[in-house]
N, C-alpha and C positions, 0 to 999 in steps of 0.2 A: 376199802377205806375211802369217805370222802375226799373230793380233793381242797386242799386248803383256800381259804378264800378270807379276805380281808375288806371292808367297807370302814368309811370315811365319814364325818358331816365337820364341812365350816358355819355353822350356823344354819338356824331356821329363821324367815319372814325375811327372804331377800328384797333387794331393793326393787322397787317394780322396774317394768321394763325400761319403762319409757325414761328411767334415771340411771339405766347402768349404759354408757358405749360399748357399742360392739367394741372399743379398742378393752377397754377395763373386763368388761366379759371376759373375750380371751385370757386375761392375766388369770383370772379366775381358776377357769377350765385348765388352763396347762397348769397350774399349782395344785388341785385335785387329781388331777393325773398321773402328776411326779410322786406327789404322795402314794396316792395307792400304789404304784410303779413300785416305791421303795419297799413297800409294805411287802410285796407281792414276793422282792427279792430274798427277802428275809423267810417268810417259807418256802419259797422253790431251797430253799438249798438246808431246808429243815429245823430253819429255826421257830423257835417258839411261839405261839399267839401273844403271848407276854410279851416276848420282846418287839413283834411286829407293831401291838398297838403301841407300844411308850415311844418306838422310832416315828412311827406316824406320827403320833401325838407331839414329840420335839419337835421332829420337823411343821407342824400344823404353826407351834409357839415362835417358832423362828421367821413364819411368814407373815408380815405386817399386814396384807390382807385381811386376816385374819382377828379376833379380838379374845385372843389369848399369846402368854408372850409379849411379843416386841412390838406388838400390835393393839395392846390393851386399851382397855377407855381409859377415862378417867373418872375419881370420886367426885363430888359435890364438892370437896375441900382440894379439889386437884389434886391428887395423890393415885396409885395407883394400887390396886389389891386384890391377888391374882390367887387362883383356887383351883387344885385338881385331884383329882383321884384317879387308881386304879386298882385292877381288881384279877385275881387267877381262878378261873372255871372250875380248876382241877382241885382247888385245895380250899377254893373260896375263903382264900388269904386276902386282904386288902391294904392299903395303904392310902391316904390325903390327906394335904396341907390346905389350908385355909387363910386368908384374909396375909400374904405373902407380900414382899415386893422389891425385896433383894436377891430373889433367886433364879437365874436366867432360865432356868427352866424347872418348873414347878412339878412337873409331871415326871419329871427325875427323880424330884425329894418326894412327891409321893410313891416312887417303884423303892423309896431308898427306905422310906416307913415301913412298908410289906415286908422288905429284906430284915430288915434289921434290928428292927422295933413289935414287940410284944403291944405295943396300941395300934390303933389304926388311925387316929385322927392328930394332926397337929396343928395350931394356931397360931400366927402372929410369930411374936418373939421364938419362942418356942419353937418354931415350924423352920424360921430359921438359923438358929442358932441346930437343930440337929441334921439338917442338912447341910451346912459349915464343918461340922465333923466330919460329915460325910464325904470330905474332900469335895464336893459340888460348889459349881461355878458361880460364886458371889457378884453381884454387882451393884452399881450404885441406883437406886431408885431412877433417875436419867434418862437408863440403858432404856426404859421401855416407852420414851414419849418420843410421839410420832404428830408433824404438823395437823396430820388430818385427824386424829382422836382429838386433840385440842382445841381447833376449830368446831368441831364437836359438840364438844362441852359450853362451850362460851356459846355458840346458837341454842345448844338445850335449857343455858340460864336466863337466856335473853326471852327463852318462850315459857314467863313464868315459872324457872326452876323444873321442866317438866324430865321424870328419871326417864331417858329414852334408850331402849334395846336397842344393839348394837345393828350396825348397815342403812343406820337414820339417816348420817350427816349430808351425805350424798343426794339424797330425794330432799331434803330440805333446800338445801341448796338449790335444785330443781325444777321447785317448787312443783314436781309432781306429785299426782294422786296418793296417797298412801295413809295407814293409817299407822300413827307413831306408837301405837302399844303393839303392833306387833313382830317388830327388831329386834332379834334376839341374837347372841353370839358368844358359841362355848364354840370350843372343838371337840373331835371327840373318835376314838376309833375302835372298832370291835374285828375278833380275829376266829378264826378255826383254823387250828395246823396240824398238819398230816401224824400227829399221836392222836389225833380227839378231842384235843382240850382247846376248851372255849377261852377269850379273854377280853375285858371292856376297861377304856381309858378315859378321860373325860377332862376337859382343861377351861379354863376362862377368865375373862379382865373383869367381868359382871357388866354392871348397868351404866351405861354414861350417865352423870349426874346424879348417882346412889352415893346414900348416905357413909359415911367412912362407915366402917362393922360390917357393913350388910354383908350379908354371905348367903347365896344362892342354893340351887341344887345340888351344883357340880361335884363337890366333893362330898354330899352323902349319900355313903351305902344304899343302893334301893330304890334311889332317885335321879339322883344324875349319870349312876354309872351301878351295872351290876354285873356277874356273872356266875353260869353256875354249869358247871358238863354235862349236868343233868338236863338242862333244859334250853339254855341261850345264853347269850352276851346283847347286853343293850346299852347303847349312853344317848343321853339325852339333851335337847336343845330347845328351850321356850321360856314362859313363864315362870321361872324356877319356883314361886312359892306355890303355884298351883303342883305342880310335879313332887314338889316336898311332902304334902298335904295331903297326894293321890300316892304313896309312897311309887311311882310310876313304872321305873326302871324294872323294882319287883314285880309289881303287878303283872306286866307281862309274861316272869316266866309264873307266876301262881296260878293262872288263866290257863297257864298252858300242862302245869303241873297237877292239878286241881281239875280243872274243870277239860281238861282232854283237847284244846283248841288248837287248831294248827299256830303257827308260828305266826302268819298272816292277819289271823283270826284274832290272835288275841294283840297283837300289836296295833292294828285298825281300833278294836276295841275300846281300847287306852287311847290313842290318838284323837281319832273318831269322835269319838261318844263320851269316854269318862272324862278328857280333861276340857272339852267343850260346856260342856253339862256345868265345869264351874267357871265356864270366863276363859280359861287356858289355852295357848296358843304356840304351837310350836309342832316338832315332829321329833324323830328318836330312829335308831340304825338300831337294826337287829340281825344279829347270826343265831341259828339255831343249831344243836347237835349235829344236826344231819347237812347241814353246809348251807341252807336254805337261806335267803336273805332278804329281808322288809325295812321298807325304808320310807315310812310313811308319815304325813305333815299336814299338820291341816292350815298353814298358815300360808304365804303368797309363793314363796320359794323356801328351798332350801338347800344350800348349798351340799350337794354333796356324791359320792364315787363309790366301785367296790369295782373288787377283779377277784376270778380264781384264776393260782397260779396256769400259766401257758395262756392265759387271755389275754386281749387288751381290757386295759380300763375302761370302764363305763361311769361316765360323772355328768351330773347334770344340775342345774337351780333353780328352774321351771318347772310347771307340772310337765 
């Protein structure tokens, strides 16, 4: 049997170098670490890919670092509207809420959709009004603004209204090099554990200065998050509507289902080639059946970790 193995991403198109401190790095790196760390705990002692990636993924949402959770941007209307999905290898069951902002973690109410709901998608009111059933932890819209996503916002309206992908606000401030379409920020985790079965999670605030509605990759099947035991677990992070469009998530295991490609091969592929080809920018974590793990980006950075159990973490958000 494979050994179980768990990978991470806080987002793709980090902030360049020359705008992150070595003190803020660090914070970085140990919050990637701890995560996977926890991930890791959760299969050494045999539990589920399922559950490994939605701890990851809570925990991702609870790190304000982060731009899912307590760390979210903001809308165009200041408001906050938070999206996750996830998804089980083994039954290729899924569950994601959409366009949220009362529910302290989003990536609950969608493991709570999978569980317990005959749909897979829920929105808005609705999204949380059945995670409220679900006994899940309510809160006031509030709970998720952070000085620095705010600050944010008001520099992305001051520069012509411009929608900027998350890990902006910092290199503007800066004023280093960078080019502001390619800040991107979901989180996102994928798992293999010691039964076989694959599992992908996938979480986000969206776009600082998006319009209220908009709603991204993150929580559709095939795009921001897939998985399948036949072939992989992928979530993804960039461009969302390019990755929507290139249905992305999928693509990877159909390349590899279809067309015979390694794991490597067909995630490069997608990354690489197909979403470049339309403008798209970003990268994607991938576990395949066999424990194998790709984690490729064609944008500046991308924050992100994996460990098999008995290892240390390996995380990094440079090439």
């Amino acid at each position: 049997m494979n050994k179980p193995v768990i990978a991470i991403h806080g987002g793709a198109g980090a902030i360049t170098r020359a705008a992150l401190s070595a003190e803020k790095e660090q914070h970085y790196i140990q919050a990637l670490s701890d995560i996977v760390a926890a991930g890791q705990v959760i299969l050494a002692q045999g539990g589920s890919a399922l559950d490994a990636v939605t701890e990851a993924v809570r925990l991702l949402e609870e790190c304000p670092l982060f731009n899912a959770g307590k760390g979210a941007v903001f809308t165009h209307q200041g408001t906050h509207e938070l999206d996750a999905c996830v998804m089980d290898g083994r039954t290729c069951d899924a569950g994601a809420v959409a366009a949220v902002s009362r529910i302290r973690n989003p990536i609950l109410a969608a493991r709570a959709v999978l569980e317990n709901s005959s749909h897979v998608l829920f929105a808005a009111d609705g999204a949380e009004r059945f995670a409220a059933a679900h006994g899940l932890e309510m809160v006031e819209p509030d709970f998720f603004f952070t000085q620095e996503r705010f600050e944010q916002l008001q520099r992305a309206q001051a520069e012509q209204g411009r929608v900027l992908l998350d890990h902006d606000g910092a290199a503007i401030q800066s004023n280093a090099p960078l080019d502001p379409d390619r800040k991107f920020g979901t989180v996102g985790a994928v798992a293999l554990d010691g039964l076989g079965n694959l599992a992908a999670a996938t979480s986000t605030g969206g776009m600082t200065n998006k319009q209220a509605g908009r709603i991204g990759d993150t929580p559709i099947i095939g795009a921001g998050c897939y998985a399948n035991n036949a072939t992989v677990a992928v979530s993804s992070t960039g461009t969302g509507e390019i990755f929507m469009r290139n249905v992305s998530a999928y693509d990877v295991s159909a390349l590899m289902e279809y067309a015979g490609l390694s794991l490597q091969q067909a995630s490069d592929k997608v990354v690489m080639e197909k979403l470049l080809a339309m403008g798209g920018s970003g990268g994607l974590i991938a576990i395949d059946r066999f424990g194998n793990v790709a984690l490729p980006f064609n944008s500046e950075g991308m924050y992100r970790g994996f460990g098999y159990v008995g290892d240390a973490p390996s995380v990094g958000i440079y090439r």
